[in-house]
N, CA and C of each residue as an Amber inpcrd file, in Angstrom:
protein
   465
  19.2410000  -2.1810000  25.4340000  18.3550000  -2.6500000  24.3950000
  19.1020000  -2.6040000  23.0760000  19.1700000  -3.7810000  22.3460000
  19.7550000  -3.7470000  21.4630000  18.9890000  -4.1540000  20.0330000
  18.2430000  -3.1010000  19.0180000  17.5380000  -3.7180000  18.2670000
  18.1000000  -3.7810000  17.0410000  18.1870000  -5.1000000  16.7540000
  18.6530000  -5.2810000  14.9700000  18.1490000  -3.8920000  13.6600000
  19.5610000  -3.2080000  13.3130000  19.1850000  -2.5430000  11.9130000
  18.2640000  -3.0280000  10.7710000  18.5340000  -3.9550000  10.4140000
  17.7030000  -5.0800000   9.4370000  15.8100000  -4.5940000   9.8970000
  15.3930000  -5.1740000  11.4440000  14.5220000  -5.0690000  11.8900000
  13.9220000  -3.3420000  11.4030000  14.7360000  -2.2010000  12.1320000
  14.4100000  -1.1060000  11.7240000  13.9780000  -0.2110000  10.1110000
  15.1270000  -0.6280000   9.1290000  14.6320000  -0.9390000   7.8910000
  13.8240000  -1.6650000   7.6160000  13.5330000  -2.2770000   7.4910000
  12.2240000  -2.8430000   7.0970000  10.7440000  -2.4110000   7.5420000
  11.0480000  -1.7160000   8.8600000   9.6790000  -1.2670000   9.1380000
   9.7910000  -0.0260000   8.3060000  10.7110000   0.7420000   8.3460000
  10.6830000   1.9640000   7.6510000  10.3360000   1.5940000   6.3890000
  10.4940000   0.4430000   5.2420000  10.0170000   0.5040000   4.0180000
   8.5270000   0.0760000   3.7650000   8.3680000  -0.8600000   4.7930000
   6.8990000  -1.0420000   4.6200000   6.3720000  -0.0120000   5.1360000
   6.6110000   1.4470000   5.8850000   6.2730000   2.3980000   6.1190000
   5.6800000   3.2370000   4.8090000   6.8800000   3.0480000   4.2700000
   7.0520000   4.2860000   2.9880000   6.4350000   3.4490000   1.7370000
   6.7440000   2.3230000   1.3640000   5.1990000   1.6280000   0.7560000
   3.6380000   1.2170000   1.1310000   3.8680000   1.6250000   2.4500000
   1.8490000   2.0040000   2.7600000   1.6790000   3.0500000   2.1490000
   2.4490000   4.5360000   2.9350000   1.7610000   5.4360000   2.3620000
   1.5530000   5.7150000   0.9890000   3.0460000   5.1950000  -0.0090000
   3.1280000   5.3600000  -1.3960000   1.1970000   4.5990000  -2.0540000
   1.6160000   3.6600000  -1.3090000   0.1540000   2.3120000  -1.9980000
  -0.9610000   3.0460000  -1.7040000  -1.2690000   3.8340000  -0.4880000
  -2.4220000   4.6980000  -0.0920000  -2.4190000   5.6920000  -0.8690000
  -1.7550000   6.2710000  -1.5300000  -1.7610000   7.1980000  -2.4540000
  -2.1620000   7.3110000  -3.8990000  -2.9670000   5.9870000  -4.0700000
  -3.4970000   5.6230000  -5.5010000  -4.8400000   5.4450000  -5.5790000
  -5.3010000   5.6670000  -6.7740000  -6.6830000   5.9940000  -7.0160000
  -7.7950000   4.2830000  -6.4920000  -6.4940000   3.2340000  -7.0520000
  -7.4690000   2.0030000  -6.9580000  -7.5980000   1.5390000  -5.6320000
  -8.8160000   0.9230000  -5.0560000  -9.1620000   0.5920000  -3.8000000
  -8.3950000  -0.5940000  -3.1950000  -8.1500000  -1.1790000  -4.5640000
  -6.7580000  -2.5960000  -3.8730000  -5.5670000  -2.0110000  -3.7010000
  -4.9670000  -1.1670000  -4.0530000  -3.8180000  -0.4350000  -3.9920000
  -3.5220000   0.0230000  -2.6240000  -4.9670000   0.7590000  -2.1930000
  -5.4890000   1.2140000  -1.0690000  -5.7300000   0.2350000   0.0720000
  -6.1250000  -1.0400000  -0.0450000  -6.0400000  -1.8320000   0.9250000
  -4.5110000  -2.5180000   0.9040000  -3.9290000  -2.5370000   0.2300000
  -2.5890000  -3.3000000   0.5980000  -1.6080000  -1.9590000   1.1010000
  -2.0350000  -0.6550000   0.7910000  -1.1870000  -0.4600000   1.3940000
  -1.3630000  -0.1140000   2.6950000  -2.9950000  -0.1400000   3.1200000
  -3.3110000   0.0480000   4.6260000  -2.4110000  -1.4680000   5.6770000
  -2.6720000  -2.7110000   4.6530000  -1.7240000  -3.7010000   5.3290000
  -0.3050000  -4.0250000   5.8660000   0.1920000  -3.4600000   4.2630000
   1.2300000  -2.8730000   5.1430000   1.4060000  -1.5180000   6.0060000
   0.6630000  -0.6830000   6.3070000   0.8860000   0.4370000   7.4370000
   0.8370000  -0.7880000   8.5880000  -0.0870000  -1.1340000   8.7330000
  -0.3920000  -2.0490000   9.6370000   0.7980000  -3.2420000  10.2720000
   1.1710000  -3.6390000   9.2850000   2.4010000  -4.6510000   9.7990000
   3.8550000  -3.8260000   9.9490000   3.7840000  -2.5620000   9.2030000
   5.0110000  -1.7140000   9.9360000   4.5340000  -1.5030000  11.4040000
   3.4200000  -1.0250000  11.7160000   2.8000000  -0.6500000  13.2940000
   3.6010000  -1.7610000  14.1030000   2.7650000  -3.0040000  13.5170000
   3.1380000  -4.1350000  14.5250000   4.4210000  -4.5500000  14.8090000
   5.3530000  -4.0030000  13.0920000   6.8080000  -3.9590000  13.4370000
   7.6600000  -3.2810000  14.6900000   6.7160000  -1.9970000  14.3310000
   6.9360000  -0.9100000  15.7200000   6.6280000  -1.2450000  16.7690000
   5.9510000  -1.8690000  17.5370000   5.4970000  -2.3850000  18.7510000
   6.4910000  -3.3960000  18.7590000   6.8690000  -4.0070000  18.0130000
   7.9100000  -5.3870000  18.4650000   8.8840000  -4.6250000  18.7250000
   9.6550000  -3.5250000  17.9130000  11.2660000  -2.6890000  18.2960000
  10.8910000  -2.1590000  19.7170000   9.8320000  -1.5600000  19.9730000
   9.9360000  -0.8320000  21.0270000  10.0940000  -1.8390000  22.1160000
   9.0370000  -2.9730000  21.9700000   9.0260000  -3.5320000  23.1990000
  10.1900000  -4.0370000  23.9750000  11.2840000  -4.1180000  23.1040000
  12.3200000  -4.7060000  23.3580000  13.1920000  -6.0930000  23.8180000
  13.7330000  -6.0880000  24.8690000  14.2480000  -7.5760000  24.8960000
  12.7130000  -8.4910000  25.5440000  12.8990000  -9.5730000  24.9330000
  11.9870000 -10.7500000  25.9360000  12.3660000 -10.6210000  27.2270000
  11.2620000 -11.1610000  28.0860000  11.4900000 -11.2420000  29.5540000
  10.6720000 -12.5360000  30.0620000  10.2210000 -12.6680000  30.8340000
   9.4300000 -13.7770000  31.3890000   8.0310000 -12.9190000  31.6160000
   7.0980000 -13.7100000  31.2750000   5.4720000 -13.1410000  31.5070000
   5.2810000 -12.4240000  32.6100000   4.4690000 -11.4140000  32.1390000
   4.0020000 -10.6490000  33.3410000   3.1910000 -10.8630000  34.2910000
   3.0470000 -11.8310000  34.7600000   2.4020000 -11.9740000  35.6930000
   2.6600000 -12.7290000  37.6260000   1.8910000 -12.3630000  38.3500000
   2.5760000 -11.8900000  39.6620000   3.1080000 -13.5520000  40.1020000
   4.1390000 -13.2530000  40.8080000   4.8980000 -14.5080000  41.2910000
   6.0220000 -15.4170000  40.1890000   6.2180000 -14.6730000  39.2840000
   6.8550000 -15.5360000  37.9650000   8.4720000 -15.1740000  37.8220000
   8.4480000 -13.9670000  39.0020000   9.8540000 -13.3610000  38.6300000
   9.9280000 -12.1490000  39.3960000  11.5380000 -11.5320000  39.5470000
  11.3120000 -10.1000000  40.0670000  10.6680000  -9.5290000  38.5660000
  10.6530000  -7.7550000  38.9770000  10.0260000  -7.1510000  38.0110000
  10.9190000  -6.9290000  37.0420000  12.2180000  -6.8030000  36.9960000
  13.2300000  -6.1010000  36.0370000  13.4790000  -7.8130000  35.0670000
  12.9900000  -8.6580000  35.2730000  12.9860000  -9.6880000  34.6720000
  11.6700000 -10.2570000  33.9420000  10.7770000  -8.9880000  33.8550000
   9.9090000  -9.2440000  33.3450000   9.7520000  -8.7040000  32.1340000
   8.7310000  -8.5160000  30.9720000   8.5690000  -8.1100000  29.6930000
   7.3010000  -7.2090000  29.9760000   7.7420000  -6.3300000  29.0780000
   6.5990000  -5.0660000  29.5720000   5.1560000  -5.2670000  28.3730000
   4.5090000  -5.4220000  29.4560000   2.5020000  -5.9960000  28.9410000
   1.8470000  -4.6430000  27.9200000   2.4440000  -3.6690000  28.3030000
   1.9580000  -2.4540000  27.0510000   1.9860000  -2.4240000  25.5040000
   3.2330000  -2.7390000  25.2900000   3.5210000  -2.8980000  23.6940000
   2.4410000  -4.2720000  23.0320000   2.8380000  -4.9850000  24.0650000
   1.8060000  -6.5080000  23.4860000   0.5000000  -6.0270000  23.4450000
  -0.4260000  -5.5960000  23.9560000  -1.5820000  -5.3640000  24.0050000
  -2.1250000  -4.2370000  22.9360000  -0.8160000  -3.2210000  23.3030000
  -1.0310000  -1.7310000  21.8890000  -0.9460000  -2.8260000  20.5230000
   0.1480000  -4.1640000  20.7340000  -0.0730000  -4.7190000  19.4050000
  -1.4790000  -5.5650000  18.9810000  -1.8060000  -6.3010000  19.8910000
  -3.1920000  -6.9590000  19.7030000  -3.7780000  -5.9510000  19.1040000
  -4.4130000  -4.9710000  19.9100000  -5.1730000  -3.9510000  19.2760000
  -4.9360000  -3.2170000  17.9540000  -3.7690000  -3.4000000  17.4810000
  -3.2420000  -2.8860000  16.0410000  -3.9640000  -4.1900000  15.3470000
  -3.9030000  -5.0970000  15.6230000  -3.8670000  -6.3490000  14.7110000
  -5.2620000  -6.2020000  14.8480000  -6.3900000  -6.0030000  15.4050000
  -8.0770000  -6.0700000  15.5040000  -8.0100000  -5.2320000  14.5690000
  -7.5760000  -4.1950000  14.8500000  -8.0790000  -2.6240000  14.2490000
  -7.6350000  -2.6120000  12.5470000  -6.2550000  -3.2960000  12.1890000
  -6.1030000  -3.6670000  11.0210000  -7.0390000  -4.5440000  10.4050000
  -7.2570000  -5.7540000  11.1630000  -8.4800000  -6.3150000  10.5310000
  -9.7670000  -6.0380000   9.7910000 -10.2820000  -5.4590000  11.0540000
 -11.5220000  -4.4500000  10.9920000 -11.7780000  -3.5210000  10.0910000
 -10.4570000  -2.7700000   9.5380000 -10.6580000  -2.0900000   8.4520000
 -10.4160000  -2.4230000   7.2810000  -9.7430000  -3.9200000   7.4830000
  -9.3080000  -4.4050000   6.0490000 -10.8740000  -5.5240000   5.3530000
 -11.2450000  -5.6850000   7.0400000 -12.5560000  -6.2780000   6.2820000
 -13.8900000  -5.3640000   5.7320000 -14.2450000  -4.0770000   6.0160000
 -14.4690000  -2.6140000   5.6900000 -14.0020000  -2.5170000   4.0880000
 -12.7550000  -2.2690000   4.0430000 -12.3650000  -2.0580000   3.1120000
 -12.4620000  -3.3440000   1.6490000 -12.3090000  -4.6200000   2.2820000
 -13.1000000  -5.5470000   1.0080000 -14.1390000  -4.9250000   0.7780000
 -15.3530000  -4.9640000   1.6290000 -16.2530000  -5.1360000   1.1760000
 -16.8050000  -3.8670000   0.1530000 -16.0530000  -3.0690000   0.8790000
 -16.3000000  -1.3790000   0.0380000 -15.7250000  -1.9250000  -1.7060000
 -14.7840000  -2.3740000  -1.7890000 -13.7870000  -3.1270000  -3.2040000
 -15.3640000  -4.0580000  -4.0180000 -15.4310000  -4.8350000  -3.1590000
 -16.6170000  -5.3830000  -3.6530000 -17.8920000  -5.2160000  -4.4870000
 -18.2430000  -4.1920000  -3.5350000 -19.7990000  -3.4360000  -3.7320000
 -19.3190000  -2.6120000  -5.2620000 -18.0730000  -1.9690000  -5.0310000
 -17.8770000  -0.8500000  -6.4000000 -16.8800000  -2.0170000  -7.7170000
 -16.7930000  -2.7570000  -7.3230000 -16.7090000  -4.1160000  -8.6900000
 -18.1830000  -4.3200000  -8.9140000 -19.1210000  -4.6890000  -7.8400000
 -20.3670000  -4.8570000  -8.1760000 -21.4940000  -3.7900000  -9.1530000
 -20.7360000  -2.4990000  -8.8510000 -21.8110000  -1.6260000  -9.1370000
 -20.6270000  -1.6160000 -10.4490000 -19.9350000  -1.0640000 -10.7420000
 -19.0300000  -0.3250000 -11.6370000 -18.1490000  -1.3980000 -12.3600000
 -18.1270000  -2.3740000 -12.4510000 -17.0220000  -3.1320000 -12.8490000
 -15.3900000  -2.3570000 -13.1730000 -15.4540000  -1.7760000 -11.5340000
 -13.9820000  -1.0160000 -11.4480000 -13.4500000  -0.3500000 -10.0410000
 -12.5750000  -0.8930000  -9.4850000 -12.2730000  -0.6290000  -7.7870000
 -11.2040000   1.0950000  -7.7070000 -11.2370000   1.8970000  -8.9940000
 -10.7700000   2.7070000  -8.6920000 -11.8450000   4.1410000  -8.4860000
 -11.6010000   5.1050000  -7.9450000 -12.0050000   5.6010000  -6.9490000
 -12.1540000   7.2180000  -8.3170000 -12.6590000   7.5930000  -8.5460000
 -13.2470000   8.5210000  -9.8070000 -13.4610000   9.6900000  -9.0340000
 -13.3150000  10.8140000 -10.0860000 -13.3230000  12.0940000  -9.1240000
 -14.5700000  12.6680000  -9.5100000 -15.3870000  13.1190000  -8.7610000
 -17.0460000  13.8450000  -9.0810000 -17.0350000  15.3330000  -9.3640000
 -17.9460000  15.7830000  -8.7720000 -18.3860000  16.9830000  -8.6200000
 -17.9460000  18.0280000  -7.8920000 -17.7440000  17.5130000  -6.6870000
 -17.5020000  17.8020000  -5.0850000 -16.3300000  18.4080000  -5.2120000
 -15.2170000  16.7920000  -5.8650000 -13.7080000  16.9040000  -5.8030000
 -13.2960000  18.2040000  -6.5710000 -14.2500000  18.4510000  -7.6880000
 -13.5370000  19.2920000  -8.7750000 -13.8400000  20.4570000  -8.1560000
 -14.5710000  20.8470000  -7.4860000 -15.3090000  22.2750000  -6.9220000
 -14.5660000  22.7370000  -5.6050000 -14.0530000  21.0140000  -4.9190000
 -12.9620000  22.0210000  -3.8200000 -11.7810000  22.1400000  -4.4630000
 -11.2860000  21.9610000  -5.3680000 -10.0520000  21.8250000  -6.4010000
  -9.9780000  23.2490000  -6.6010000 -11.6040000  23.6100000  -7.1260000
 -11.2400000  25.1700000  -7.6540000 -11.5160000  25.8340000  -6.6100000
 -11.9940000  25.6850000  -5.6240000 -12.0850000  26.5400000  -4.4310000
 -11.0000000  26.8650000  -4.0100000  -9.9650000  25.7620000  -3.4090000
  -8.6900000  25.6290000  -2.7440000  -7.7310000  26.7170000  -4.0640000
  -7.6530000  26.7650000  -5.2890000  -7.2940000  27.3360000  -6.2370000
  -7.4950000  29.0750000  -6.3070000  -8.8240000  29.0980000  -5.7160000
  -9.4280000  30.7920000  -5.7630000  -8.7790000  31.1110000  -4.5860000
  -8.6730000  30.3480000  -3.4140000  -8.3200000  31.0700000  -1.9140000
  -7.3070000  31.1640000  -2.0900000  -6.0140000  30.5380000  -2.4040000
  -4.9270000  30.5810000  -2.5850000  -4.8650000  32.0440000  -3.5320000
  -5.3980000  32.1160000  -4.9950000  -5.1780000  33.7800000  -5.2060000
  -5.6340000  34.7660000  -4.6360000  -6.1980000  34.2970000  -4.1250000
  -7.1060000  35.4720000  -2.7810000  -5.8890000  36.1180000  -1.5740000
  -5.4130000  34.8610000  -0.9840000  -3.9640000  34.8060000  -0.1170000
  -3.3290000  35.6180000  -0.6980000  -2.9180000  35.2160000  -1.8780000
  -1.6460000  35.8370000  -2.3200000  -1.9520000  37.4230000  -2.8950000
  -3.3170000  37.6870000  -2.9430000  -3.4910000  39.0340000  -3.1590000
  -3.4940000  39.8700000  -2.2320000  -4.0600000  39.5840000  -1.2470000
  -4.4110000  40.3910000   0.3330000  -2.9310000  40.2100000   1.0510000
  -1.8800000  39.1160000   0.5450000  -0.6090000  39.6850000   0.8970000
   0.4500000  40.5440000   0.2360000   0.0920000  40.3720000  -0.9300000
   0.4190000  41.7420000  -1.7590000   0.3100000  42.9170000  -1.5860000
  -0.8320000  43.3580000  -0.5480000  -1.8530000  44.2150000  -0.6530000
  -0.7140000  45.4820000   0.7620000  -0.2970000  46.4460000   0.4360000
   0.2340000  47.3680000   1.2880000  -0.5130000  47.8160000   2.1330000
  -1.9390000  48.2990000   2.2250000  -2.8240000  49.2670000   2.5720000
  -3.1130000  48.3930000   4.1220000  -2.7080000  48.8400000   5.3480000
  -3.5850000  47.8240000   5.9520000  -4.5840000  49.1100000   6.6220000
  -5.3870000  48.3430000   6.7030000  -7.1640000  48.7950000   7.6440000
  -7.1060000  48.2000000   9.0160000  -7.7560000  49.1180000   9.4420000
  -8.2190000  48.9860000  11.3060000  -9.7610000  48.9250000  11.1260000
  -9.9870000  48.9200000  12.0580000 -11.3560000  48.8610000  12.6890000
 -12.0930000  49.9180000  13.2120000 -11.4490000  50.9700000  13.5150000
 -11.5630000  52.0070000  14.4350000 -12.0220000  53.3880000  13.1710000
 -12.2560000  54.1100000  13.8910000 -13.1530000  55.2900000  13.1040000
 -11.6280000  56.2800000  12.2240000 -10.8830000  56.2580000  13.1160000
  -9.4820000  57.1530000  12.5420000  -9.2700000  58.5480000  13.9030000
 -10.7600000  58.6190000  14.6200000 -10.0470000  59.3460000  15.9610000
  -9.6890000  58.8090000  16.8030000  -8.2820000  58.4420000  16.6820000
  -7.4160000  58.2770000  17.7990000  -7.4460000  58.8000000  19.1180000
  -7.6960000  60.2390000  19.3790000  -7.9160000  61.2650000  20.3200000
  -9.1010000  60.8150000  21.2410000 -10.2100000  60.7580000  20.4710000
 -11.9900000  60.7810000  20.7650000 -11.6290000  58.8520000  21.7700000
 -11.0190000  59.2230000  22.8240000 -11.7700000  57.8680000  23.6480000
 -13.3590000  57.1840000  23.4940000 -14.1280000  58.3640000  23.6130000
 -15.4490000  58.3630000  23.8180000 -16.3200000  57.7540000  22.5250000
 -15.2480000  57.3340000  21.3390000 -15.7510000  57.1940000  19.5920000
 -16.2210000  55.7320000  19.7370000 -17.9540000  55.8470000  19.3610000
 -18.1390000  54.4070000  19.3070000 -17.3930000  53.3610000  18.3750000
 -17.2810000  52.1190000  18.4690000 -16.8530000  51.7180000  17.5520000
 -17.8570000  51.2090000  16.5390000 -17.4880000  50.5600000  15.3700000
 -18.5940000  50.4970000  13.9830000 -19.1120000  49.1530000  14.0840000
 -20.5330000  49.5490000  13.9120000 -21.5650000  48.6960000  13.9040000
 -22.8200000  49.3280000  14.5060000 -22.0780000  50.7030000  15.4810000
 -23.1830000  50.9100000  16.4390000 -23.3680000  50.6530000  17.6530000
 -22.4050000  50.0720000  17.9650000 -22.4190000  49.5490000  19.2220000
 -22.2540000  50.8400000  20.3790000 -22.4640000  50.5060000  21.7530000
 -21.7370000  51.8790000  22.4220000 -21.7730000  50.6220000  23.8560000
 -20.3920000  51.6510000  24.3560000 -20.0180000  50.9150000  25.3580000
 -20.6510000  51.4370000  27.0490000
C-alpha cells in the first residue's frame, strides 16, 4: 500500500483546523470547523482504504482483487452523520441570529459557577495533598480483632 504524503498532510491540517475552528466562541466558526473534522474523517477512510480494486461483489473477481466494502460504507456514514449535524447546527446559527442578532455563544451563570467550582476543588486537591497527617478508618486498636468498626456497625 502505497499512500501519497501530500494525501496524509492534508488530512492532518484539516484535522488541526477543525479542532482549532471548534474552539471558538462563534457558532459559524463552530460549524466550519465541524466540516472540516468531517472531510479530514472522509480523508481518513480514503488513506486507509487503500489501493482500488474491482467491486465487491460475488463473481466479479478473485478476492485479493477486490476493494475492501468497510472503509466505503464507514465513509457513507461519515458523510450522513456530517450532514445531519451540519444541518442541526444551521439551524441552531439561525434561531440565535433570530433571537440575539449574534451566533456567538455567551457565557451564563452555570459556566461561571463551574469555573469557580473546578477553581475551589483544585485548592482543595492541592491542600489534602499537602496535608502529612493521613487517617484510617479504624478505631486505633490494632490488637482488639473484636473492635467494631465506626458507624456502629457490628459484624
Amino acid at each position: 500500500m502505497n499512500v501519497s504524503l501530500v494525501l496524509i498532510v492534508v488530512m492532518a491540517v484539516l484535522f488541526a483546523a477543525g479542532v482549532y475552528a471548534m474552539l471558538e466562541r462563534s457558532l459559524t466558526r463552530i460549524l466550519i470547523g465541524f466540516l472540516l473534522l468531517g472531510n479530514a474523517a472522509n480523508l481518513l477512510f480514503l488513506i486507509v482504504m487503500g489501493r482500488p480494486g474491482l467491486a465487491p461483489f460475488f463473481g466479479t473477481g478473485e478476492p485479493d482483487e477486490m476493494s475492501d466494502p468497510l472503509p466505503q460504507a464507514l465513509m457513507l456514514t461519515a458523510i450522513v452523520i456530517t450532514f445531519a449535524v451540519s444541518a442541526f447546527l444551521l439551524a441552531l446559527i439561525y434561531r440565535s441570529w433570530q433571537l440575539g442578532q449574534a451566533d456567538t455563544v455567551s457565557e451564563d451563570e452555570a459556566d461561571i459557577e463551574v469555573r469557580e467550582l473546578g477553581a475551589q476543588t483544585s485548592q482543595l486537591e492541592q491542600v489534602v495533598a499537602s496535608d502529612d497527617d493521613a487517617t484510617t478508618d479504624f478505631d486505633g486498636d490494632e490488637d482488639d480483632a473484636d473492635a467494631a468498626p465506626r458507624g456502629g456497625e457490628h459484624a
